[in-house]
mmCIF entry with sequence, helices, sheets and N, C-alpha, C, O atoms, coordinates in Angstrom:
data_MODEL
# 
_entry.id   MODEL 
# 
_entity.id                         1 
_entity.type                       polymer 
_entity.pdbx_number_of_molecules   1 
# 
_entity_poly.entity_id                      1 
_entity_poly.type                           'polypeptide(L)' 
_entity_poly.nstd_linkage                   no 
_entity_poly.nstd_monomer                   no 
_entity_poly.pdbx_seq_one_letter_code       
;(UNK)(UNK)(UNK)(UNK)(UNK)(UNK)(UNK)(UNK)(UNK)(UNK)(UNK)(UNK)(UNK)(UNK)(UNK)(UNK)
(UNK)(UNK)(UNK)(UNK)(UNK)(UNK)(UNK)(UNK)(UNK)(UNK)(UNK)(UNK)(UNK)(UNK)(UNK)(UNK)
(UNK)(UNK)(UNK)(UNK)(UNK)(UNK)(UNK)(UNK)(UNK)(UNK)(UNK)(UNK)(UNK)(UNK)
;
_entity_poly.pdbx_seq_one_letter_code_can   XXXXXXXXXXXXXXXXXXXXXXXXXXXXXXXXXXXXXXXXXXXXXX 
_entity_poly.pdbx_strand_id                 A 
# 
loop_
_entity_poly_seq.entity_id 
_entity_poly_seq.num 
_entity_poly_seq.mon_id 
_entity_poly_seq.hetero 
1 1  UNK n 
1 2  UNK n 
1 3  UNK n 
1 4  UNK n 
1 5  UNK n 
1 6  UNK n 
1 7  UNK n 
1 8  UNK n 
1 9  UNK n 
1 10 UNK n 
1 11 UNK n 
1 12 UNK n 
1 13 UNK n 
1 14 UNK n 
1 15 UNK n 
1 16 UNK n 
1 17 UNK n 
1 18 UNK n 
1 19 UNK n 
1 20 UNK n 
1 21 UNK n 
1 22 UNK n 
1 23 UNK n 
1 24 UNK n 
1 25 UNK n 
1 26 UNK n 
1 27 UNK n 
1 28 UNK n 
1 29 UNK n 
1 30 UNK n 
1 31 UNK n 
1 32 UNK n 
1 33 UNK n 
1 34 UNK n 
1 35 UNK n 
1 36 UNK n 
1 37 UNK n 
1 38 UNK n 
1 39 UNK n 
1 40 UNK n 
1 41 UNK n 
1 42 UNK n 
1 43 UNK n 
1 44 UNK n 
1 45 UNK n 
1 46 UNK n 
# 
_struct_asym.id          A 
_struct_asym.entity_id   1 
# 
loop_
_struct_conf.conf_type_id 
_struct_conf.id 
_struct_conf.pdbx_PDB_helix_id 
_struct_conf.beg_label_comp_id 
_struct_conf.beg_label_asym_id 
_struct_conf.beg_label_seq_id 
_struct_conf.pdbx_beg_PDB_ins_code 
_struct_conf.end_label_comp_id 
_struct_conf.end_label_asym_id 
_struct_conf.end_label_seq_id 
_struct_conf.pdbx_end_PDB_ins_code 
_struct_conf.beg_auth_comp_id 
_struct_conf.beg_auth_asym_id 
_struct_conf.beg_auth_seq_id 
_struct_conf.end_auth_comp_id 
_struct_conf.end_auth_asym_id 
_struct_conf.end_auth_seq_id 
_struct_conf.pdbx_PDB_helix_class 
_struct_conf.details 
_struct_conf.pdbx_PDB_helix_length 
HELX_P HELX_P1 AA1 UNK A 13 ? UNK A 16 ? UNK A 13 UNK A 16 1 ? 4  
HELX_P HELX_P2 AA2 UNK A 28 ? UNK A 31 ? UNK A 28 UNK A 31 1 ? 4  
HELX_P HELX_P3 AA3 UNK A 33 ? UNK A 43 ? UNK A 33 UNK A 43 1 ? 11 
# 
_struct_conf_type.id          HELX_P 
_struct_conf_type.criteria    ? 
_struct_conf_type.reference   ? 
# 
loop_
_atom_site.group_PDB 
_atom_site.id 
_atom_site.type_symbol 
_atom_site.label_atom_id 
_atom_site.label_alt_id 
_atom_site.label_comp_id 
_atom_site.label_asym_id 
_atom_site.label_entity_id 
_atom_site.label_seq_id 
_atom_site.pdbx_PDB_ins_code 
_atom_site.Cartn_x 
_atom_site.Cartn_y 
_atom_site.Cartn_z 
_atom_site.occupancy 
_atom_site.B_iso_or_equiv 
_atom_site.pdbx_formal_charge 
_atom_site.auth_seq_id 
_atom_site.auth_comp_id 
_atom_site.auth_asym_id 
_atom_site.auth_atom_id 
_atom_site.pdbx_PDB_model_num 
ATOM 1   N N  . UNK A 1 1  ? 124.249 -64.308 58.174 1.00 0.00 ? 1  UNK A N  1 
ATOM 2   C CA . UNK A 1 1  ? 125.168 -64.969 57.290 1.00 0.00 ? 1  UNK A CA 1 
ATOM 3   C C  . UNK A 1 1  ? 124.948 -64.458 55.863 1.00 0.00 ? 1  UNK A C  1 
ATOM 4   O O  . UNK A 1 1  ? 123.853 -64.618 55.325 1.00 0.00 ? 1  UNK A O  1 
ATOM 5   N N  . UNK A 1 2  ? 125.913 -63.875 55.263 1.00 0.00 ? 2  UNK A N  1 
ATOM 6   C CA . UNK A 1 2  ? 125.850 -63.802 53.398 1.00 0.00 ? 2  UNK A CA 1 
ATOM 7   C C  . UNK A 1 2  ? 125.849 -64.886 53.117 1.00 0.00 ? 2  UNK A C  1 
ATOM 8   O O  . UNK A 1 2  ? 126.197 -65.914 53.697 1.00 0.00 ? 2  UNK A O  1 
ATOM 9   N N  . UNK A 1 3  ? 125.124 -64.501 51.461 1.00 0.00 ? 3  UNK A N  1 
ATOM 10  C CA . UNK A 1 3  ? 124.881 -65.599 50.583 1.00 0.00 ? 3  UNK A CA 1 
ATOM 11  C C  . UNK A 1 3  ? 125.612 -65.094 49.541 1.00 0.00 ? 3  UNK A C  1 
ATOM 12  O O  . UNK A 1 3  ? 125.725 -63.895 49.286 1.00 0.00 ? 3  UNK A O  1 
ATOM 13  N N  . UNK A 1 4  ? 126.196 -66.158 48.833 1.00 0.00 ? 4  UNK A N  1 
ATOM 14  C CA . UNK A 1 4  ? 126.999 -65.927 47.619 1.00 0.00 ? 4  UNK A CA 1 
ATOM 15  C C  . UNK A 1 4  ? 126.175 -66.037 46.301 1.00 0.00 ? 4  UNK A C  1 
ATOM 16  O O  . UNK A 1 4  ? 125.335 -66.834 45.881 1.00 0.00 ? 4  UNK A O  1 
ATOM 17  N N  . UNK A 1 5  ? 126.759 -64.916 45.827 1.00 0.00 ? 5  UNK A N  1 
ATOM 18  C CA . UNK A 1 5  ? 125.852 -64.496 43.973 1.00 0.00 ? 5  UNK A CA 1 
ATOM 19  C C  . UNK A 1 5  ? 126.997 -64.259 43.186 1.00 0.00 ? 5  UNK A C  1 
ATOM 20  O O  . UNK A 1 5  ? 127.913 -63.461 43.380 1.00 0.00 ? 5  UNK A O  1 
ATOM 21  N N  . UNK A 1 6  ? 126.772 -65.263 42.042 1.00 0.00 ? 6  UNK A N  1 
ATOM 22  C CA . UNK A 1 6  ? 127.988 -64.964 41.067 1.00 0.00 ? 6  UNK A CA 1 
ATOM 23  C C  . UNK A 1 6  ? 127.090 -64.277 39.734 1.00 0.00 ? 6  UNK A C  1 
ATOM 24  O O  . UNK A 1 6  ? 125.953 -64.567 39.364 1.00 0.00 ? 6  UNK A O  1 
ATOM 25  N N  . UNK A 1 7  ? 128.128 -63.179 39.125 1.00 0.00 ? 7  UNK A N  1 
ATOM 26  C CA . UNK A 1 7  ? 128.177 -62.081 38.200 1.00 0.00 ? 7  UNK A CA 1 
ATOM 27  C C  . UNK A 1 7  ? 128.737 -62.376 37.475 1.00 0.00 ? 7  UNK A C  1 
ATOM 28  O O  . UNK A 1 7  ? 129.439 -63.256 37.974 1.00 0.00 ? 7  UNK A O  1 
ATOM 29  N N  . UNK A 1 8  ? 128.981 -62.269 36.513 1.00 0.00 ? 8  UNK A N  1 
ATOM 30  C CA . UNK A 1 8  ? 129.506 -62.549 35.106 1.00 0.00 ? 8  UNK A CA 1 
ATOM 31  C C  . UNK A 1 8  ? 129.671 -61.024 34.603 1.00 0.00 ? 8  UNK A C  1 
ATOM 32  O O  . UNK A 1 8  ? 128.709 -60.344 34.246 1.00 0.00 ? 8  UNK A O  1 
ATOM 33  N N  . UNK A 1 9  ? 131.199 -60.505 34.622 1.00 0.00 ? 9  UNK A N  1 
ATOM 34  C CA . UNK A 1 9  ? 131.379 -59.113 34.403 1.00 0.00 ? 9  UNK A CA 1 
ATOM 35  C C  . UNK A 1 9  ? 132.540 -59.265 33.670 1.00 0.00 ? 9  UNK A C  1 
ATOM 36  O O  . UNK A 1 9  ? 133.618 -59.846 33.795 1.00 0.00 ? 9  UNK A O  1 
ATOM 37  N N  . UNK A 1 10 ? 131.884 -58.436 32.727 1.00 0.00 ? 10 UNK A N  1 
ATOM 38  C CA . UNK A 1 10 ? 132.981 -58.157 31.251 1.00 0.00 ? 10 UNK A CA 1 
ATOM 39  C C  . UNK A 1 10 ? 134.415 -57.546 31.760 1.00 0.00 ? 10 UNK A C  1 
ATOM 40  O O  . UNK A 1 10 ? 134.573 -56.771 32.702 1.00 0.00 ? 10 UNK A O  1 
ATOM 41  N N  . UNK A 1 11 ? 135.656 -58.221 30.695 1.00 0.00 ? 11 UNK A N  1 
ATOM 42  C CA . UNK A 1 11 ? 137.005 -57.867 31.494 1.00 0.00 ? 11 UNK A CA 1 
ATOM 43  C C  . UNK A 1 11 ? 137.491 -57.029 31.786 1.00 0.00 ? 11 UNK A C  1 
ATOM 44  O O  . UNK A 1 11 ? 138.375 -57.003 32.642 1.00 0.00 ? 11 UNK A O  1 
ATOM 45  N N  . UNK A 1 12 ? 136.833 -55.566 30.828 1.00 0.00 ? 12 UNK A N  1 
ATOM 46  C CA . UNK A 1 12 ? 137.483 -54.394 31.416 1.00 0.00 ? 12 UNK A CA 1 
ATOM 47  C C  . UNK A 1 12 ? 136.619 -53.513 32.377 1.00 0.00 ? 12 UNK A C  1 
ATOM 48  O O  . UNK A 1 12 ? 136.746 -52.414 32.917 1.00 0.00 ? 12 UNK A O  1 
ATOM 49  N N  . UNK A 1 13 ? 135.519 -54.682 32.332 1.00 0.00 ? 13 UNK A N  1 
ATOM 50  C CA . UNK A 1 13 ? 134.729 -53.797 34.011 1.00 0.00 ? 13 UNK A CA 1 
ATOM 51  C C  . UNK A 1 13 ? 135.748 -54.609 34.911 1.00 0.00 ? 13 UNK A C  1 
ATOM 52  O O  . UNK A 1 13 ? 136.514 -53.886 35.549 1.00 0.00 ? 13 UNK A O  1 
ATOM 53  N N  . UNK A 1 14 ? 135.878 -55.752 35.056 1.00 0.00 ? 14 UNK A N  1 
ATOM 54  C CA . UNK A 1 14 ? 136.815 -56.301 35.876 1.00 0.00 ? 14 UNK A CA 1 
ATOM 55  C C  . UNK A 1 14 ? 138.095 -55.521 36.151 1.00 0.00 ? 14 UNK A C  1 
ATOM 56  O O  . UNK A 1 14 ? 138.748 -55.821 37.151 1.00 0.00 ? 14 UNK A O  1 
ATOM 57  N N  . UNK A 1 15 ? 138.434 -54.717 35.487 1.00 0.00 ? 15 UNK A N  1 
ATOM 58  C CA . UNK A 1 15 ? 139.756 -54.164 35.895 1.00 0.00 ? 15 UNK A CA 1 
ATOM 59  C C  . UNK A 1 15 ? 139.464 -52.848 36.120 1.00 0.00 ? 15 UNK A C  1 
ATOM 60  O O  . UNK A 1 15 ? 140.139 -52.157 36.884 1.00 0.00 ? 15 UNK A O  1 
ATOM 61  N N  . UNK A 1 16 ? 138.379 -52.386 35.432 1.00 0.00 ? 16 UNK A N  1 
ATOM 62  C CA . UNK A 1 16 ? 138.442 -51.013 36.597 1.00 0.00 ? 16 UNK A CA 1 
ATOM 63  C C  . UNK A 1 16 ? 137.552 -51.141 38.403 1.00 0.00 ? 16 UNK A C  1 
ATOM 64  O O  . UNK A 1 16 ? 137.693 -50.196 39.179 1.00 0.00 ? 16 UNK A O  1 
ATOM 65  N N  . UNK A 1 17 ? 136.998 -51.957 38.679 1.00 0.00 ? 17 UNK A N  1 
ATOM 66  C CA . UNK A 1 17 ? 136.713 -52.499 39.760 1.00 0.00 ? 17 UNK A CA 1 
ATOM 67  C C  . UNK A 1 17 ? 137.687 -52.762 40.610 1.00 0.00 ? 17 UNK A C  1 
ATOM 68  O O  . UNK A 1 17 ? 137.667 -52.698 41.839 1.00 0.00 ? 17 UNK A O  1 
ATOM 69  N N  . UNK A 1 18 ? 138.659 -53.103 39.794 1.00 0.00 ? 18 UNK A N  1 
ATOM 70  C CA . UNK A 1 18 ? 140.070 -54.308 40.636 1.00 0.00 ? 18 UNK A CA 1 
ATOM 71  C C  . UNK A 1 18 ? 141.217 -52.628 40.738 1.00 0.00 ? 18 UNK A C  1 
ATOM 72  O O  . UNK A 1 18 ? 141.931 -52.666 41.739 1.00 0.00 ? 18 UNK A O  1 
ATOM 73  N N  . UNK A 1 19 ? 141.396 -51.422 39.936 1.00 0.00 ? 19 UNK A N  1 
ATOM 74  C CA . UNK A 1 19 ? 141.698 -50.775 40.537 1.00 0.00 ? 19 UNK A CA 1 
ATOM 75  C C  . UNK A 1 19 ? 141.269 -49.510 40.932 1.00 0.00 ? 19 UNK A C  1 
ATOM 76  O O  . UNK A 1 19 ? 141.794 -48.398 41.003 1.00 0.00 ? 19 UNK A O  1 
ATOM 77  N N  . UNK A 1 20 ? 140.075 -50.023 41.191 1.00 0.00 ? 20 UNK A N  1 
ATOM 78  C CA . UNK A 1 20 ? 139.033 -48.812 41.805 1.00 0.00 ? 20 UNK A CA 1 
ATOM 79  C C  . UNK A 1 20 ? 139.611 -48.989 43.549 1.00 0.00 ? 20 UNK A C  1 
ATOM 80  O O  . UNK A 1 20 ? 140.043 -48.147 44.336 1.00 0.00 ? 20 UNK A O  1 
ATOM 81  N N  . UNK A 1 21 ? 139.356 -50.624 43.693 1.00 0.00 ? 21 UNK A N  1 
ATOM 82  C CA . UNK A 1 21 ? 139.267 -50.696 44.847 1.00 0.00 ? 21 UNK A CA 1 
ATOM 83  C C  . UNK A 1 21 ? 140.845 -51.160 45.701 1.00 0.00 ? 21 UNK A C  1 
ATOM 84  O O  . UNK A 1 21 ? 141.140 -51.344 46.882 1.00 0.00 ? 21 UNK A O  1 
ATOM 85  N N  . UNK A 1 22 ? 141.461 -51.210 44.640 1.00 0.00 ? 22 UNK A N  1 
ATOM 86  C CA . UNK A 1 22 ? 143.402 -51.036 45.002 1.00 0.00 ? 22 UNK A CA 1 
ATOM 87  C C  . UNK A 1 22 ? 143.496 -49.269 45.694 1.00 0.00 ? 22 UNK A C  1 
ATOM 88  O O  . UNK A 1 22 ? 144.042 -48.780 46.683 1.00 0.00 ? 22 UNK A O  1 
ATOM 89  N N  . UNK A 1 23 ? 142.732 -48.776 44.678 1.00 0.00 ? 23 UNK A N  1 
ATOM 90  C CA . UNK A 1 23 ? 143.390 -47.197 45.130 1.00 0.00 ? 23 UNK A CA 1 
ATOM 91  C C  . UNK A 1 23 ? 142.501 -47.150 46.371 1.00 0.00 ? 23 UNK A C  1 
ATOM 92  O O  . UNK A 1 23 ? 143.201 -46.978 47.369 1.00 0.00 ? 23 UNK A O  1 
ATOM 93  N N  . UNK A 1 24 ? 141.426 -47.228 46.604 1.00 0.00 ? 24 UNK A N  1 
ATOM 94  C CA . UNK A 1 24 ? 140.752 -47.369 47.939 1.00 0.00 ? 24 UNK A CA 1 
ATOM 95  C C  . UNK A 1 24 ? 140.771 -47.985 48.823 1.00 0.00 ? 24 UNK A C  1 
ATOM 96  O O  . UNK A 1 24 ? 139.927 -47.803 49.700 1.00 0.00 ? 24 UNK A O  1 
ATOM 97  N N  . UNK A 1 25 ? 141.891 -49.107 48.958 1.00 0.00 ? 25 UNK A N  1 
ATOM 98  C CA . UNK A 1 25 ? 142.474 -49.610 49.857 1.00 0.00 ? 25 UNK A CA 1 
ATOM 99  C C  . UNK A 1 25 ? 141.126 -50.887 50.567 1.00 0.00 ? 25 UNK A C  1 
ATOM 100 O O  . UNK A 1 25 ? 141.083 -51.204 51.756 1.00 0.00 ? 25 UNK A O  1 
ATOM 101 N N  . UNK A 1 26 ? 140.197 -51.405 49.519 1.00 0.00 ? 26 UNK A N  1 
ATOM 102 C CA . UNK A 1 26 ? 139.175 -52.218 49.629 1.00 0.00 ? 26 UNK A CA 1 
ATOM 103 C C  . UNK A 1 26 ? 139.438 -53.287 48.619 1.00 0.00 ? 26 UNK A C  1 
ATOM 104 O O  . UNK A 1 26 ? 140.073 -53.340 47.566 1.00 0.00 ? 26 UNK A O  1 
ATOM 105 N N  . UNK A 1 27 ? 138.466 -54.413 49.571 1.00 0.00 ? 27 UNK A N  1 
ATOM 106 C CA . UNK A 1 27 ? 138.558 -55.358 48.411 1.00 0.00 ? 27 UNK A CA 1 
ATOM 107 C C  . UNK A 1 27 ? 137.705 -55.313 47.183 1.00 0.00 ? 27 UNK A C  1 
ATOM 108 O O  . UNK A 1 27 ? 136.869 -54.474 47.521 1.00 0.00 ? 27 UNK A O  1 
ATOM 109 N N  . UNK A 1 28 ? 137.332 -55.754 45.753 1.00 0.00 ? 28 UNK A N  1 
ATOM 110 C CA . UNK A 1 28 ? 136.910 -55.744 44.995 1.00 0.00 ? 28 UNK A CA 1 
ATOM 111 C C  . UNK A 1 28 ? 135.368 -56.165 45.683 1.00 0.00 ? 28 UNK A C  1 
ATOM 112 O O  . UNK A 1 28 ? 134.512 -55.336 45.374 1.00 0.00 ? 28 UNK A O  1 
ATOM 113 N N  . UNK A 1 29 ? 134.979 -57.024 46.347 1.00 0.00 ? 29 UNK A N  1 
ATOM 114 C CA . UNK A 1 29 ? 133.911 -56.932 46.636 1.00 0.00 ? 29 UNK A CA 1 
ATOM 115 C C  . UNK A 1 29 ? 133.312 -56.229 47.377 1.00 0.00 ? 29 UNK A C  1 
ATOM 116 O O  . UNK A 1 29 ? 132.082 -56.205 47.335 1.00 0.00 ? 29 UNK A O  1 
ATOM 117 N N  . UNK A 1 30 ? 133.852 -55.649 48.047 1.00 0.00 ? 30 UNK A N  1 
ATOM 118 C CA . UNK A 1 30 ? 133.729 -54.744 49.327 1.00 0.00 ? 30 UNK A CA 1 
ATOM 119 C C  . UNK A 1 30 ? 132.845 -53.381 48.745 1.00 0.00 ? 30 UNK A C  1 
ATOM 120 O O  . UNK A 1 30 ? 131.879 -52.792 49.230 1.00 0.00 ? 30 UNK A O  1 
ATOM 121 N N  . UNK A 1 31 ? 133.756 -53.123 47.273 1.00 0.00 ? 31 UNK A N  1 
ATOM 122 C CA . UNK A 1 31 ? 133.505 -51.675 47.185 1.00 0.00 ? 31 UNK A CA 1 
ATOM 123 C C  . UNK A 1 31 ? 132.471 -52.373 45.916 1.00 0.00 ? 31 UNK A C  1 
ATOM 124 O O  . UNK A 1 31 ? 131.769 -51.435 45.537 1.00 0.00 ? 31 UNK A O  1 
ATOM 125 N N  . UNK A 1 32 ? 132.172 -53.407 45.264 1.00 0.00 ? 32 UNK A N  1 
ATOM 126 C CA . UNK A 1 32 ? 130.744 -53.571 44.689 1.00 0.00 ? 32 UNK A CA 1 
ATOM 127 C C  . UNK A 1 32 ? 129.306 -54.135 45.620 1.00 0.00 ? 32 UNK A C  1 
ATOM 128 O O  . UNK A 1 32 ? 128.147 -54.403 45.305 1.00 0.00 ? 32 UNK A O  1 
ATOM 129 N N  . UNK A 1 33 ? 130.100 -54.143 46.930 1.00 0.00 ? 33 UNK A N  1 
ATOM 130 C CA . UNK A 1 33 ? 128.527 -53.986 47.690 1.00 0.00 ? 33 UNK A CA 1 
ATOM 131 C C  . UNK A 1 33 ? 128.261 -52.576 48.250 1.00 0.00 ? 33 UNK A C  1 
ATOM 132 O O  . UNK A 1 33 ? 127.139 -52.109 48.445 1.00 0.00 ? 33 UNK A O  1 
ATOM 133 N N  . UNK A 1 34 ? 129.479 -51.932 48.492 1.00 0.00 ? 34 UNK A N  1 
ATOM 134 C CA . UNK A 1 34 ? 128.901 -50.360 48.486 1.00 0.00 ? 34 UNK A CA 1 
ATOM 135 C C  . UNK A 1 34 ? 128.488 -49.890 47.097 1.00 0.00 ? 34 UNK A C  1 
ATOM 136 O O  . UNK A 1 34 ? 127.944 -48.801 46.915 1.00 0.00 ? 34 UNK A O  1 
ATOM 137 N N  . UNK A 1 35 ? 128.681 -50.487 46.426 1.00 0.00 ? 35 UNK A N  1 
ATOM 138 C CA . UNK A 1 35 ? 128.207 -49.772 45.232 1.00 0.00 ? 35 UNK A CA 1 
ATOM 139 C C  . UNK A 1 35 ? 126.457 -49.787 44.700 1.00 0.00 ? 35 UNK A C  1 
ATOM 140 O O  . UNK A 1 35 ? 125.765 -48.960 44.106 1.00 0.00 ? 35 UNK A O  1 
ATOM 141 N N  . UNK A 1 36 ? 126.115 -51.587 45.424 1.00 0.00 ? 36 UNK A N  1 
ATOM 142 C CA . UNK A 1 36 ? 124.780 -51.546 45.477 1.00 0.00 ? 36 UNK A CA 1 
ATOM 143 C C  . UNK A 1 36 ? 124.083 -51.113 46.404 1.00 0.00 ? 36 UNK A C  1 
ATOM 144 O O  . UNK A 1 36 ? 122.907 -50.766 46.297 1.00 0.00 ? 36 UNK A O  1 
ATOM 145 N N  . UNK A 1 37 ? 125.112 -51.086 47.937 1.00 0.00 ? 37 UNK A N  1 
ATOM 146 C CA . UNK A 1 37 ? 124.266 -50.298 48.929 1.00 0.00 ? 37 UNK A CA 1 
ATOM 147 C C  . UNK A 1 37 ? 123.399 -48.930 48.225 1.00 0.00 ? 37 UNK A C  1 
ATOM 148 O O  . UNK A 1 37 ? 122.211 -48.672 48.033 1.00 0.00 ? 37 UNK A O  1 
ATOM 149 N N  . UNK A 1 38 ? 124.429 -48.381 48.023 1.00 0.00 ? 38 UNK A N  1 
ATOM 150 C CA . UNK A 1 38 ? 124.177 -46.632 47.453 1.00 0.00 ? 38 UNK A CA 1 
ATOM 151 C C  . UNK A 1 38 ? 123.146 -46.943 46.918 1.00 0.00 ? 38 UNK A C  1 
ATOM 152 O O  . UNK A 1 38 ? 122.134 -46.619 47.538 1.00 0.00 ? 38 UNK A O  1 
ATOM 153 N N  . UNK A 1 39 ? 122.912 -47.837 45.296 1.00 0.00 ? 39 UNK A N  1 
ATOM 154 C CA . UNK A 1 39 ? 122.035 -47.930 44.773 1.00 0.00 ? 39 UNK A CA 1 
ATOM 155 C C  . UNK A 1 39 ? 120.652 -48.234 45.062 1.00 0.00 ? 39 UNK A C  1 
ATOM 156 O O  . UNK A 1 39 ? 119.620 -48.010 44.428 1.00 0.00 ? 39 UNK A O  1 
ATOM 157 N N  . UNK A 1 40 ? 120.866 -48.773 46.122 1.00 0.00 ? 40 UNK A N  1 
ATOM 158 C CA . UNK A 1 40 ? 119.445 -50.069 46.791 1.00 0.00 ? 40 UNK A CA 1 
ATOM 159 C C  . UNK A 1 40 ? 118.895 -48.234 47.404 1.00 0.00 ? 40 UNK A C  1 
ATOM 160 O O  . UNK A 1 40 ? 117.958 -47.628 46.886 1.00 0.00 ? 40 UNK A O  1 
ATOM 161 N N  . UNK A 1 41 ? 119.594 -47.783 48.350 1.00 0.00 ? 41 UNK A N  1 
ATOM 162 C CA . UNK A 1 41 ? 119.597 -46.615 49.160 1.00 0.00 ? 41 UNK A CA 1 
ATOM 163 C C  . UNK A 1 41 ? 118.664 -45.113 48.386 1.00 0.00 ? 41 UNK A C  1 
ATOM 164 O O  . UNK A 1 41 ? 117.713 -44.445 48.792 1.00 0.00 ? 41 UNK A O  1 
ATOM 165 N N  . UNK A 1 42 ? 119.590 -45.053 47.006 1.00 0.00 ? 42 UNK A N  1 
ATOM 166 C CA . UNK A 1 42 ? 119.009 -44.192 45.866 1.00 0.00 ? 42 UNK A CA 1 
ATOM 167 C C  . UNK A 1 42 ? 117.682 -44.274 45.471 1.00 0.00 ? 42 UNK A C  1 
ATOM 168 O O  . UNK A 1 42 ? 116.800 -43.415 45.456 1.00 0.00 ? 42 UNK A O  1 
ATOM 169 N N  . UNK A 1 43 ? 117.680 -45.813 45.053 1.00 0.00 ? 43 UNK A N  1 
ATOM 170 C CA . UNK A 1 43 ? 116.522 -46.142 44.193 1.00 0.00 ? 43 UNK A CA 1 
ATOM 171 C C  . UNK A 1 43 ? 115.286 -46.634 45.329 1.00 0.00 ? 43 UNK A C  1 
ATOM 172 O O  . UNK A 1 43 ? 114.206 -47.152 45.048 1.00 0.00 ? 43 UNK A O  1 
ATOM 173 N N  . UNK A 1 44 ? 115.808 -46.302 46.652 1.00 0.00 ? 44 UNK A N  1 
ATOM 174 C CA . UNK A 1 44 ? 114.442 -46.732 47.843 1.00 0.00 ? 44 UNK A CA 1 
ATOM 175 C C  . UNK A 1 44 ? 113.704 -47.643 46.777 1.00 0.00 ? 44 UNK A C  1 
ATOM 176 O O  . UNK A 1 44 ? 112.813 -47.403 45.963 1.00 0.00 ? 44 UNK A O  1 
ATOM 177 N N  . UNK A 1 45 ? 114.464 -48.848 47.118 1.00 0.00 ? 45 UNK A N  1 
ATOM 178 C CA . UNK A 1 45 ? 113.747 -50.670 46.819 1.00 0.00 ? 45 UNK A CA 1 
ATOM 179 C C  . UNK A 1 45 ? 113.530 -50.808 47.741 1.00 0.00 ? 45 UNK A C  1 
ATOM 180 O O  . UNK A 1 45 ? 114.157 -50.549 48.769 1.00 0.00 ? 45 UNK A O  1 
ATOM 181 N N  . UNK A 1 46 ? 112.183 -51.439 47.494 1.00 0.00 ? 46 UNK A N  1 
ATOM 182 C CA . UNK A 1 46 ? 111.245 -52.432 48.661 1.00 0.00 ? 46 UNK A CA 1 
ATOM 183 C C  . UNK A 1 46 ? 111.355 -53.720 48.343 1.00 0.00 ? 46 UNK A C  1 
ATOM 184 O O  . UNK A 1 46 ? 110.784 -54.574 49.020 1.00 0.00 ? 46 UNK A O  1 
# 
């Protein structure tokens, strides 16, 4: 089961998020958990 985490993201990160993930045919959250996947993935966190 996910757990919900709220972000507090400035408005014009909000809108390039919102059509990052229009043109990619994802939802806005979708493509900011791939975004931390990658990162978690990159930065090999333990």
């Amino acid at each position: 089961m996910a757990n919900i985490m709220t972000i507090r993201v400035p408005e014009d990160l909000q809108k390039i998020l919102k059509d990052i993930a229009q043109k990619r045919g994802m939802s806005r959250n979708s493509l900011v958990l791939q975004i931390l996947w990658q990162w978690e993935q990159k930065n090999n966190v333990e």
